[in-house]
C-alpha positions in Angstrom: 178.3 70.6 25.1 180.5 70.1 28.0 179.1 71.7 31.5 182.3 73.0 33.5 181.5 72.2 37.2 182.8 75.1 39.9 183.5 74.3 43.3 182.7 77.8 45.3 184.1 77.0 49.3 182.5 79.7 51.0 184.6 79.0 54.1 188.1 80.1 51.9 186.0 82.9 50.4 185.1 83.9 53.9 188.6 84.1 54.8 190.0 85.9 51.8 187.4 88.5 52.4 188.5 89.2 56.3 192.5 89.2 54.8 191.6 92.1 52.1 188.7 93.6 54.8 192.0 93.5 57.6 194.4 94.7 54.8 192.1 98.1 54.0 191.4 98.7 57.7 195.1 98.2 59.5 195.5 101.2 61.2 199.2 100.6 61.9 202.1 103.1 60.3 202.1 104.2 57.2 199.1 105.2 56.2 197.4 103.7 52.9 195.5 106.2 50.6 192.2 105.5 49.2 193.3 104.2 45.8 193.3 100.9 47.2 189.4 100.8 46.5 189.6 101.0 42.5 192.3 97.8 42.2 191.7 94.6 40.7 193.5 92.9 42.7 195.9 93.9 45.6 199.2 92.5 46.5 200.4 91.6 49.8 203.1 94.2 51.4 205.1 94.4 54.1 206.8 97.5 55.3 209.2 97.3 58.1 211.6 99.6 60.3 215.3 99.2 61.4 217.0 102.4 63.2 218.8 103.0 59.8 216.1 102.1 56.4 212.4 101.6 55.9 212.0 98.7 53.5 208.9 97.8 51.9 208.6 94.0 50.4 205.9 93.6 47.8 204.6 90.0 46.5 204.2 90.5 42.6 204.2 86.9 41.1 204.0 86.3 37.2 205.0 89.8 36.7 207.6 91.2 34.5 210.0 94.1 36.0 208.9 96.3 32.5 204.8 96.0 34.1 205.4 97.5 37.5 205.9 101.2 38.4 207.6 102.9 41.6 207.1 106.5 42.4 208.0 108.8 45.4 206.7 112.3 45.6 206.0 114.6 48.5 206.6 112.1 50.9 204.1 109.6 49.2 205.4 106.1 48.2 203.3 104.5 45.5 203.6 101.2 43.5 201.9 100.1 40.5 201.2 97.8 38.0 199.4 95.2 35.7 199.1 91.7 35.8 198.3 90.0 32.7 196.1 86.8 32.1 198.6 84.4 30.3 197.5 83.6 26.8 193.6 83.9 26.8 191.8 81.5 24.7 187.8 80.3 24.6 189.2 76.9 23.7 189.8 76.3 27.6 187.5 75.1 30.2 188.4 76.0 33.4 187.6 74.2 36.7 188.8 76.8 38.9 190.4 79.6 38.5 191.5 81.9 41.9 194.5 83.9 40.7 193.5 87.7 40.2 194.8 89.4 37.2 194.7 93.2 36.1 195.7 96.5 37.3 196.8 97.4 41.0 198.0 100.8 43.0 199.3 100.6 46.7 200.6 104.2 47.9 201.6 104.6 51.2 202.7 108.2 53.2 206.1 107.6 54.4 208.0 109.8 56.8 209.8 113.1 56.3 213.3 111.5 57.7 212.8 109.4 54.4 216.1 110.4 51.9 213.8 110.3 48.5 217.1 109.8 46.2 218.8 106.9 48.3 216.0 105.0 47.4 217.2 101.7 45.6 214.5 98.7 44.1 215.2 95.3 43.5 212.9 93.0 41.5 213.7 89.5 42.0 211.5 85.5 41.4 208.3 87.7 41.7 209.5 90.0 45.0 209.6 93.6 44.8 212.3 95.3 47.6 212.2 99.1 48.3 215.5 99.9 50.4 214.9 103.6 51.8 217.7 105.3 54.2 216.7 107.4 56.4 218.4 111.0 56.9 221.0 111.5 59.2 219.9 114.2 61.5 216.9 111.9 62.2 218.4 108.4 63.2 218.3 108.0 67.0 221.9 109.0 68.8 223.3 108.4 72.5 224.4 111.1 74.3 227.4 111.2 76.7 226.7 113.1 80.3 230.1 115.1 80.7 231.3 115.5 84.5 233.4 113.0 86.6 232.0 111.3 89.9 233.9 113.1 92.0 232.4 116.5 90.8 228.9 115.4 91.6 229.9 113.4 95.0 231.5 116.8 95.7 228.8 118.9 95.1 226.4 116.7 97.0 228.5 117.0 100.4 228.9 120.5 99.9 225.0 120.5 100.4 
């Protein structure tokens, strides 16, 4: 019988705990729902603001496009998905294994200003993109004062 020998480095788990502990408590915008709890494993994403999109950049290594879901309703954003273990035999004998594998669900509450059927994905080399315009009527706009100079210099000596 051959013993398999595990190396456990608490200092790595340690820190992998504080990332997902830091991940479920960010209290930064958008807000994440409580499905979060009941994954297997969660990937990282980023979710990031320009005057004219929201995007939202999700790692999903060794999936396929076919595994992974996208939905937005009610103003709710939510992504999921399963990760399968490659072919699973009991011939193997691991000396480590740290990649997480199984079913995941991130949803995030995205703004109103959000336009739900601009909303284009891209799935490339294990990167999921969400491009999401936001509405006209709610991207930021300069406005003009009307009046010349001489008006208001006028009206001022008149004083």
């Amino acid at each position: 019988m051959v013993s398999t020998l595990v190396r456990l480095n608490p200092i790595a788990e340690m820190r992998r705990l504080q990332d997902e502990m830091n991940r479920m408590f960010d209290p930064g915008f958008p807000f994440e729902t409580g499905e979060l709890a009941s994954a297997s494993w969660v990937p990282a994403v980023d979710i990031e603001e320009t005057a004219e999109t929201l995007r939202v950049v999700a790692e999903l290594p060794g999936m396929k496009r076919e595994d992974i879901q996208v939905e937005f309703e009610n103003g709710m954003l939510t992504i999921r998905g399963t990760r399968s273990r490659e072919d699973e035999t009991k011939e193997k004998n691991f000396h480590r294994v740290e990649r997480s594998f199984g079913s995941f669900v991130r949803a995030f509450r995205l703004p109103a200003t959000v336009e739900a059927d601009k909303i284009t994905a891209s799935y490339e080399d294990g990167v999921l993109k969400l491009e999401m315009p936001k509405r006209e009527e709610s991207k930021a706009r300069r406005i003009t004062i009307g009046g010349s100079s001489k008006q208001i210099e006028a009206d001022v000596k008149k004083g």
